[in-house]
C-alpha positions as CSV (number, residue, x, y, z in Angstrom):
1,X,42.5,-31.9,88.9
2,X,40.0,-30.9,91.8
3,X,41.4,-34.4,93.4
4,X,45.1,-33.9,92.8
5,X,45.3,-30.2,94.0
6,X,43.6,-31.5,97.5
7,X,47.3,-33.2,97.7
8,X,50.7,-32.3,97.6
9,X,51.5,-32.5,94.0
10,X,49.5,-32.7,90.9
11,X,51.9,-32.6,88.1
12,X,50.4,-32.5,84.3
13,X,53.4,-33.8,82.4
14,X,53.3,-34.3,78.6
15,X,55.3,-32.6,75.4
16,X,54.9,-29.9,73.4
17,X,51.2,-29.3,72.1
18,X,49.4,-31.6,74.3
19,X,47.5,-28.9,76.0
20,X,49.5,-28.4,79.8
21,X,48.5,-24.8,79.9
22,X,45.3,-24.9,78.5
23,X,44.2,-27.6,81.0
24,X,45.3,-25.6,84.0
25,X,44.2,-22.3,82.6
26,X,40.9,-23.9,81.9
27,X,41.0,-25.4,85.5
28,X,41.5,-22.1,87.3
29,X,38.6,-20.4,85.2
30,X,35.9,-23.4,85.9
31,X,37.2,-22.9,89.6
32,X,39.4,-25.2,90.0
33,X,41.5,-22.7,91.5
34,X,40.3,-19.0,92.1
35,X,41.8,-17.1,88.7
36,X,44.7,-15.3,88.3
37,X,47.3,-14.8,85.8
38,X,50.5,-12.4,87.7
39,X,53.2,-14.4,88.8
40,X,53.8,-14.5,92.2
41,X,50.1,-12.3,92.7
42,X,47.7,-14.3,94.8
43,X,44.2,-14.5,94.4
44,X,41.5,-13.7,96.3
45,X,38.7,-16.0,97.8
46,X,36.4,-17.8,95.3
47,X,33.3,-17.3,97.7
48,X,32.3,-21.1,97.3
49,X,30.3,-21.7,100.7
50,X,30.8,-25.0,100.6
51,X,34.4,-25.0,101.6
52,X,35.3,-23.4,105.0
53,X,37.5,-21.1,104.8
54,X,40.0,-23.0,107.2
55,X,40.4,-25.6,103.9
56,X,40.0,-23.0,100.9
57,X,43.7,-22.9,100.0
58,X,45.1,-19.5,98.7
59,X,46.7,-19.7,95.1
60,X,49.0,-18.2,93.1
61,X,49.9,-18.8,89.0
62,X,53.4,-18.4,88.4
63,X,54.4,-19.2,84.4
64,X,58.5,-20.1,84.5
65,X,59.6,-18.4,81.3
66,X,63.1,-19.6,79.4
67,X,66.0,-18.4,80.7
68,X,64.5,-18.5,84.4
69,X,67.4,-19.3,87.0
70,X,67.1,-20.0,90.3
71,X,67.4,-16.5,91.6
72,X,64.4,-15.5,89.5
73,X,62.2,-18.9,90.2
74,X,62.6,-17.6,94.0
75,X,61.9,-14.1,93.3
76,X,58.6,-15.1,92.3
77,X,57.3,-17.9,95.0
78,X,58.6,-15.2,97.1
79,X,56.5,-12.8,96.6
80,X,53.9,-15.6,96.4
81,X,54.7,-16.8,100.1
82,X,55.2,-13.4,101.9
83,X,51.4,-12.4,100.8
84,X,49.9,-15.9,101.9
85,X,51.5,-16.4,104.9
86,X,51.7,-12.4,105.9
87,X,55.7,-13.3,106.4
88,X,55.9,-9.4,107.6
89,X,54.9,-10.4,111.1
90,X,56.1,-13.8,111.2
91,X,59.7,-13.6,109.3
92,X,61.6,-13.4,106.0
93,X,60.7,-15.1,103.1
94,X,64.0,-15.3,100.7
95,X,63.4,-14.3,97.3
96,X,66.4,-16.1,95.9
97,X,67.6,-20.1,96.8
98,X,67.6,-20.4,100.1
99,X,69.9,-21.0,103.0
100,X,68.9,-24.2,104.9
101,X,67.8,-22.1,108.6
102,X,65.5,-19.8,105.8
103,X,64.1,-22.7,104.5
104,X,63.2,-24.4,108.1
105,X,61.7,-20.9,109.2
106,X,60.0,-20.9,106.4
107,X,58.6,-24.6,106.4
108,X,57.4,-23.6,110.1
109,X,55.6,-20.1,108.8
110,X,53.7,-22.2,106.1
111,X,52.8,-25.0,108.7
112,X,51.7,-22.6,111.2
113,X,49.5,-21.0,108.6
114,X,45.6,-20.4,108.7
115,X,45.2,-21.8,105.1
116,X,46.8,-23.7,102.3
117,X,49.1,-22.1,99.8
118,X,48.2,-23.7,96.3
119,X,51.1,-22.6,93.8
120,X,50.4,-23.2,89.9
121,X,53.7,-23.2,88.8
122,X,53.3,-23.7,84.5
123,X,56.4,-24.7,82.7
124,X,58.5,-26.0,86.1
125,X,61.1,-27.7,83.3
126,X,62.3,-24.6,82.1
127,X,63.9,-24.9,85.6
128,X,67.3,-26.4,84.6
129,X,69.1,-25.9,88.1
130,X,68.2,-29.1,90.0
131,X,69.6,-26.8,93.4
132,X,66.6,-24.5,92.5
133,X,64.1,-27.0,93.5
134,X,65.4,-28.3,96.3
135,X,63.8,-25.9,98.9
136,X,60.5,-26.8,97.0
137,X,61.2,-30.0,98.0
138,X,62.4,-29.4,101.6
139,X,59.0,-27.4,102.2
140,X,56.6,-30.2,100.7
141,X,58.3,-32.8,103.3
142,X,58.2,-30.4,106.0
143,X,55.0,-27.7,105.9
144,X,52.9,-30.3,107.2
145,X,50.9,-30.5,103.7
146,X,50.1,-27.2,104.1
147,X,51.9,-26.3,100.7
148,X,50.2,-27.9,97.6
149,X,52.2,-27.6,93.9
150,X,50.3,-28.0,90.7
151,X,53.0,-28.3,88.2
152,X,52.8,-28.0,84.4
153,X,56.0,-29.8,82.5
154,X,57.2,-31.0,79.6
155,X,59.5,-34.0,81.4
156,X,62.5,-33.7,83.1
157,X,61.5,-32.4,86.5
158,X,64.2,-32.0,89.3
159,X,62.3,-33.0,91.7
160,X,61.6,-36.1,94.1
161,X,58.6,-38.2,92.0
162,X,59.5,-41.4,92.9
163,X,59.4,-40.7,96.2
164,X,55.9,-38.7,95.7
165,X,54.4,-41.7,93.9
166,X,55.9,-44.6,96.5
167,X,54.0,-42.0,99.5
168,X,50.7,-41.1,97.2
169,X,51.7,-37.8,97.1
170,X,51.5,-37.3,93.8
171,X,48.7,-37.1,91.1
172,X,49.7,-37.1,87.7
173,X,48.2,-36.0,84.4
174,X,49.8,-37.0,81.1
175,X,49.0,-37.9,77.4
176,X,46.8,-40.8,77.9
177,X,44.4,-38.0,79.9
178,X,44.9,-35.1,77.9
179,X,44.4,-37.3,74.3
180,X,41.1,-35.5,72.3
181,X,38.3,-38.5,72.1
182,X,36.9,-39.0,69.3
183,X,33.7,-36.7,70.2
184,X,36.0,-34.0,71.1
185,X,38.2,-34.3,67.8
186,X,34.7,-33.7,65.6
187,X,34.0,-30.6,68.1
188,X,37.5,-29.4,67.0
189,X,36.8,-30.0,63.8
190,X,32.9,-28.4,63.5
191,X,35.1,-25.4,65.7
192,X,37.2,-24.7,62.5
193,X,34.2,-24.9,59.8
194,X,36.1,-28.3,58.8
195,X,33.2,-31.3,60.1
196,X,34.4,-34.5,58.5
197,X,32.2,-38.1,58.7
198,X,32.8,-40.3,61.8
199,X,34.9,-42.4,60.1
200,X,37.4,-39.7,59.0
201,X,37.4,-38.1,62.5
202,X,38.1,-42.1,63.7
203,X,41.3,-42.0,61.5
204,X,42.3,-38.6,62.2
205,X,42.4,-39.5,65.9
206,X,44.4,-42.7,65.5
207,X,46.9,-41.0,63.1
208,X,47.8,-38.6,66.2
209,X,47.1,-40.3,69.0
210,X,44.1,-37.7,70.0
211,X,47.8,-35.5,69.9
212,X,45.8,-32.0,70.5
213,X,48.2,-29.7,68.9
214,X,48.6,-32.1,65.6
215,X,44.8,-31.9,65.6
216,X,44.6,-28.6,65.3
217,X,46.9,-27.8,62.6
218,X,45.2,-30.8,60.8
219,X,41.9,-29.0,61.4
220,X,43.2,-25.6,60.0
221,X,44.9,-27.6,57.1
222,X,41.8,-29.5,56.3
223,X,39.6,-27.0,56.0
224,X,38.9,-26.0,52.7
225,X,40.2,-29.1,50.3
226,X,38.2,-30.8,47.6
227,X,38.4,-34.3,49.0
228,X,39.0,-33.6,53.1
229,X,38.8,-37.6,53.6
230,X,41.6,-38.6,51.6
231,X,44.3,-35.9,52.6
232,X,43.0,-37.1,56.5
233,X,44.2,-41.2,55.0
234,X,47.3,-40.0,53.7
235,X,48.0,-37.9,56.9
236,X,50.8,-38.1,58.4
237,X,54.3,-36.5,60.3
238,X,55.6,-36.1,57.1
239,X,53.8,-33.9,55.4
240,X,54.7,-29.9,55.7
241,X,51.3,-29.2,57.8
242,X,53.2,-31.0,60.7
243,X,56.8,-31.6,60.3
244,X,57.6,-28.3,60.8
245,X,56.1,-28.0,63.8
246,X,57.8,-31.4,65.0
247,X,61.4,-30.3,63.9
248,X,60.5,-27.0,66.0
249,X,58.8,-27.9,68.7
250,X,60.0,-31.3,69.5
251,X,63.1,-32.0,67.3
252,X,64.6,-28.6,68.0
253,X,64.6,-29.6,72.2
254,X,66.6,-32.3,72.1
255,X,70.6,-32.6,71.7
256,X,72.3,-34.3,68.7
257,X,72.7,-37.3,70.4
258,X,69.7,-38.0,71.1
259,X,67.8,-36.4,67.9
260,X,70.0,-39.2,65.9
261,X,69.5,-41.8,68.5
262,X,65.7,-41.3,67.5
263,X,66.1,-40.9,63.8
264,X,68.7,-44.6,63.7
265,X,66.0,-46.2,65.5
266,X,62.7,-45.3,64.0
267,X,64.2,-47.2,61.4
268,X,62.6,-50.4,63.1
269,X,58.8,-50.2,64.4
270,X,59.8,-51.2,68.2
271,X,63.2,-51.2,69.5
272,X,64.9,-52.2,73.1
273,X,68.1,-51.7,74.0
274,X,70.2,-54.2,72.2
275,X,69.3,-53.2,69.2
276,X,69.4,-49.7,69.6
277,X,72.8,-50.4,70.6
278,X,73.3,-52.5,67.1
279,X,71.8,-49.7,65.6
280,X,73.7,-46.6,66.9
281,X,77.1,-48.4,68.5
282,X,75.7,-46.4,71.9
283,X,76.7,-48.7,74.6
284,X,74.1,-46.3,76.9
285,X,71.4,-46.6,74.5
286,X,69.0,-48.0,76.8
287,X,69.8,-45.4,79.1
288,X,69.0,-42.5,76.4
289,X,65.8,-45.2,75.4
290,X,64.6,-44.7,78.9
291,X,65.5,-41.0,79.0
292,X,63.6,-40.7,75.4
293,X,60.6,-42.1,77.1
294,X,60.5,-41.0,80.6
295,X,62.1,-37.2,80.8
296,X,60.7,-36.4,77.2
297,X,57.9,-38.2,76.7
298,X,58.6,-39.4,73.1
299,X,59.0,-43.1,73.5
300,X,56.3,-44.9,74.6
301,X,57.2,-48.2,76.8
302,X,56.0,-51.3,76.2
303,X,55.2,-53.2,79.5
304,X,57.5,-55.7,78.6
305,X,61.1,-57.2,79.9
306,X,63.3,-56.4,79.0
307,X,61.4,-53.0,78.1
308,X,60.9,-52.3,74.3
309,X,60.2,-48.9,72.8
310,X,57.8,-47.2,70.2
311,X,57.8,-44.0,69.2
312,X,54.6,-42.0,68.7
313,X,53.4,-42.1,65.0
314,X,53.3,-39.0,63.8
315,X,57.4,-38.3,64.9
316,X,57.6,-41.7,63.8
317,X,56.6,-40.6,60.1
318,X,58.9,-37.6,60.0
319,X,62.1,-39.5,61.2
320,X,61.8,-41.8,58.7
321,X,61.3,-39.5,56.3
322,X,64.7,-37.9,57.4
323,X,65.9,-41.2,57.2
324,X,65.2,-41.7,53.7
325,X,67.5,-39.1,53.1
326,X,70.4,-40.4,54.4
327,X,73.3,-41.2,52.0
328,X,72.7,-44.7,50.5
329,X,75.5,-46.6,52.0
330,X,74.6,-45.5,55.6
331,X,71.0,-46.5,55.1
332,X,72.0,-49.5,53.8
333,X,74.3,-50.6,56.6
334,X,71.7,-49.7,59.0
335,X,69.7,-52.6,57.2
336,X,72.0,-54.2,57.7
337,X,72.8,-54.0,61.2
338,X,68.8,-54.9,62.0
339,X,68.9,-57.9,60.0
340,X,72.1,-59.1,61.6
341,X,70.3,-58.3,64.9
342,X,67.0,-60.2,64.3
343,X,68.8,-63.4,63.2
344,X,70.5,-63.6,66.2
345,X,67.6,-63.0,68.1
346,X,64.9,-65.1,67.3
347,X,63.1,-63.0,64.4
348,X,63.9,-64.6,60.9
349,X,60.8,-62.4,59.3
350,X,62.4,-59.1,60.8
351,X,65.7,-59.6,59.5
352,X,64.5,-60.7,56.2
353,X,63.2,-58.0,55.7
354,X,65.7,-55.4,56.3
355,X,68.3,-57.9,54.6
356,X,66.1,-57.4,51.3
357,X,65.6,-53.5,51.9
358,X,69.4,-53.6,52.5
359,X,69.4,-55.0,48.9
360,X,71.6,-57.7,50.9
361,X,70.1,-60.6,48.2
362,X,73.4,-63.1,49.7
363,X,71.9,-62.3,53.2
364,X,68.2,-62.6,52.2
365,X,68.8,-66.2,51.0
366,X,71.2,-67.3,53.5
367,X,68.3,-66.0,56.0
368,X,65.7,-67.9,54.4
369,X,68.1,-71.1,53.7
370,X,68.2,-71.5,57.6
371,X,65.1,-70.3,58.3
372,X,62.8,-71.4,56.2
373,X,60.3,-73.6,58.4
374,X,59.8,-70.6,60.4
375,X,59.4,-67.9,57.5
376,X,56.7,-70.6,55.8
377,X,54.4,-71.3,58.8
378,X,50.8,-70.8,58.5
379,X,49.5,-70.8,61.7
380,X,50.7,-67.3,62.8
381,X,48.8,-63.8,62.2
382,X,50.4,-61.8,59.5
383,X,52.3,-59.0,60.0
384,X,51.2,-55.9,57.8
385,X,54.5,-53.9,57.0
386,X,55.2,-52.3,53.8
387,X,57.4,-54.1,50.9
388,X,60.9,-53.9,50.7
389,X,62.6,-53.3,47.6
390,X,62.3,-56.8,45.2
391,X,65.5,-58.6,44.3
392,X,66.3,-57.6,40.4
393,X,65.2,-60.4,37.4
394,X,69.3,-61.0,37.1
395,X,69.6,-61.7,40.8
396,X,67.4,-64.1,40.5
397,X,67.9,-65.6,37.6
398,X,71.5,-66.3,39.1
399,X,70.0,-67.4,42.8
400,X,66.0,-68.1,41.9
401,X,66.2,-68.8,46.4
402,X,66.7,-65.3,47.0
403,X,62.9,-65.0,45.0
404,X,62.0,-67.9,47.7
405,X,63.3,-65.5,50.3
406,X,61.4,-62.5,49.3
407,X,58.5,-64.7,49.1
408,X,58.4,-66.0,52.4
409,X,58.6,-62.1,53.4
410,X,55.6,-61.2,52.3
411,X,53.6,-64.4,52.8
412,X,54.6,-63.1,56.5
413,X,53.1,-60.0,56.1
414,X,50.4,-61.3,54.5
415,X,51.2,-59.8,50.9
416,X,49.4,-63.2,49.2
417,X,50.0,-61.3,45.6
418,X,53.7,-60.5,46.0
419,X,54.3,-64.0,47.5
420,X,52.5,-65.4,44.4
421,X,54.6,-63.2,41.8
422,X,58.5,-64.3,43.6
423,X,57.0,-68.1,43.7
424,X,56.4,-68.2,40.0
425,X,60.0,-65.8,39.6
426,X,61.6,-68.3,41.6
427,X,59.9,-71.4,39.7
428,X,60.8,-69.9,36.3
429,X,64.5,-69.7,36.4
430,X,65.3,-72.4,39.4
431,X,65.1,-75.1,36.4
432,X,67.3,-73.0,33.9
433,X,70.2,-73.2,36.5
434,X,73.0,-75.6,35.8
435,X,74.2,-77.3,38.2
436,X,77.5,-76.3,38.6
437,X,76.0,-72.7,39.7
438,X,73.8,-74.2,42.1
439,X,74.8,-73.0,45.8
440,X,73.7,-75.9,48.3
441,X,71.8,-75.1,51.4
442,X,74.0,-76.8,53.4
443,X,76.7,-74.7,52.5
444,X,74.2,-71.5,52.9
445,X,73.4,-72.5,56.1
446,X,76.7,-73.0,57.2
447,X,78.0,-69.5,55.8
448,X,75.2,-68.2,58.0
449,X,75.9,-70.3,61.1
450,X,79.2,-69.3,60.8
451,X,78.3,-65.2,60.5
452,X,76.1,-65.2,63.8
453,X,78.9,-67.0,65.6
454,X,81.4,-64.1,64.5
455,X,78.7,-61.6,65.2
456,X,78.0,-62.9,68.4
């Protein structure tokens, strides 16, 4: 922070609950900034020695409230402005958007100025009106850096960051930064009369990602109970503790759109484009993927290409939950659709898998008839997912391969057990078959060959 705020821009950017305000507020009082709390009031001189005066800027805190427009945003960096750079003497300072000629006086006033102007402006998204950001922007090009911004956001930010970054302008702060260690998540803990072992405080950080807000309310809802280690193992975004503060705090700031986008799509641990478009019918969906992950902070992006998407655990638990109670024949096409996908892509084990959740047994076997040296190789790392639904003793007494097929799903995932228990299903009633209900692999294979080419 003491870095950034040297520059033009420091911008803490994260979502709800990871501690923007308490970061900056904590900032100013360690003196980071000299404190203050009045929008638009600016604060007097820290008395540090060790900075001339000539280089100690003069800040204000200005906390944009809902609701804020651009007349209001204005009103307050104002009155901000016309104390710092004594505008009395040397000219107007508008206290609503500005007309271009205000705006280059006003660039001029704060270049010609004996010190900095450090503004703390706390919840800049709130800001909806991109126009109500553009003098901000005209005066950071043009005050010859004598106008530093330390910005507090959620996402979404109508300002020029790409720019900022390409120029080194900009220093930013966001989740990786503000995520609680595991040190600082037993201090939390010890804080709320709720200590737990190291290895519980290990999980509890994983769960949320070091997520300070979720940490808290686990702290709070920890405190107290019989056996505090196992609720921490079985926490997650699901349970009441948390979920309602995701639907409220998270959920509750998106549009439709884009709450079911996430919801269709948490239905898969990592998703990119083309099968979020599978998966919604959204031809933009990698446009609202990217949006998801760069203007809300939800999604995190793989640094892959073409980009693939994961959404953060905890919201990750909740959506899934939601999805669970979805009616059955949407949840079922949706398992549908991602096992169609992964066939055509490459993945075999992937689609299996959703085939058999899809309770798809015709699908599962074709899958495994044309996939089967892939699904029964024993050279790759398993992949530790959670069991689908098995196929029903009369499905497979009629077609013992779909048993194969849910087999080879969790030999993949490293389910030795399960594998062990459809291999002896499949061995029991494969000899009982007679012949004449015997479906060929060739002809699977074909039936399957011939629904990718129709899908594709």
């Amino acid at each position: 922070m003491d870095e950034g705020s040297a520059g033009p821009v420091t911008l803490v950017a994260a979502p709800a609950g990871w501690g923007k305000t308490t970061l900056l507020a904590s900032w100013v009082r360690l003196g980071g900034a000299p404190p203050d709390v009045e929008p638009g009031a600016i604060v007097p001189d820290s008395g540090d020695l060790s900075v001339s005066s000539a280089d100690q800027p003069v800040s204000a805190w200005m906390s944009v409230e809902a609701g804020d427009d651009g007349d209001r945003l204005w009103a307050y960096l104002a009155a901000a402005l016309r104390s710092a750079t004594g505008s009395a003497e040397s000219g107007p300072v508008p206290d609503r958007p500005p007309r271009p000629d205000q705006l280059e006086a006003l660039a001029a006033t704060l270049a010609a100025a004996d010190r900095p102007v450090l503004l703390i402006l706390d919840d800049l998204h709130r800001v909806a009106d991109p126009a109500a950001l553009t003098g901000l922007e005209f005066l950071l090009r043009h005050a010859g850096r004598r106008l530093r911004l330390v910005i507090g956001a959620r996402a979404g930010l109508h300002l020029p960051l790409h720019r900022l970054r390409l120029a080194g302008e900009l220093t930013e702060i966001g989740p990786d930064e503000l995520a609680f260690t595991d040190d600082e998540v037993a201090d939390l803990l010890t804080a709320h009369a709720a200590a737990l072992p190291a290895t519980a405080v290990h999980r509890l950080r994983e769960r949320t990602g070091g997520w300070p807000a979720a940490l808290r309310i686990a702290a709070l809802a920890v405190r107290g109970r019989p056996d505090p280690e196992r609720w921490v193992g079985q926490f997650g975004g699901d349970q009441p503790e948390i979920a309602g503060y995701l639907h409220e705090e998270v959920l509750a700031t998106l549009d439709p759109a884009q709450q079911d986008l996430l919801r269709r799509t948490a239905l898969v641990d990592t998703v990119c484009a083309d099968l979020a478009e599978a998966l919604t019918g959204r031809t933009d969906a990698g446009q609202a993927l990217a949006d998801l992950a760069g203007t809300a902070g939800l999604l995190h992006r793989e640094d892959t290409r073409p980009p693939w998407y994961r959404c953060e655990s905890l919201l990750a638990d909740l959506l899934r939950a939601d999805l669970a109670r979805l009616p059955a024949d949407e949840l079922r096409e949706l398992h549908v659709r991602a096992a169609e996908w992964y066939a055509g892509a490459g993945r075999p084990a992937d689609g299996l898998r959703h085939a058999l959740a899809a309770g798809r047994w015709d699908l599962a076997g074709d899958l495994f008839v044309a996939h089967w040296p892939e699904l029964t190789r024993y050279d790759s790392d398993p992949v530790h997912v959670p069991a689908p639904a098995s196929p029903p003793a009369e499905v497979v007494r009629a077609d013992p391969e779909v048993a194969l097929a849910a087999a080879a799903e969790r030999a993949y995932a490293g389910d030795l057990p399960a594998a062990t228990g459809h291999l002896r299903a499949a061995a029991g009633h494969a000899a009982g078959l007679p012949p004449s209900t015997q479906i060929s692999r060739s002809s699977r294979a074909r039936r399957t060959a011939s629904r990718r080419r129709v899908a594709s």
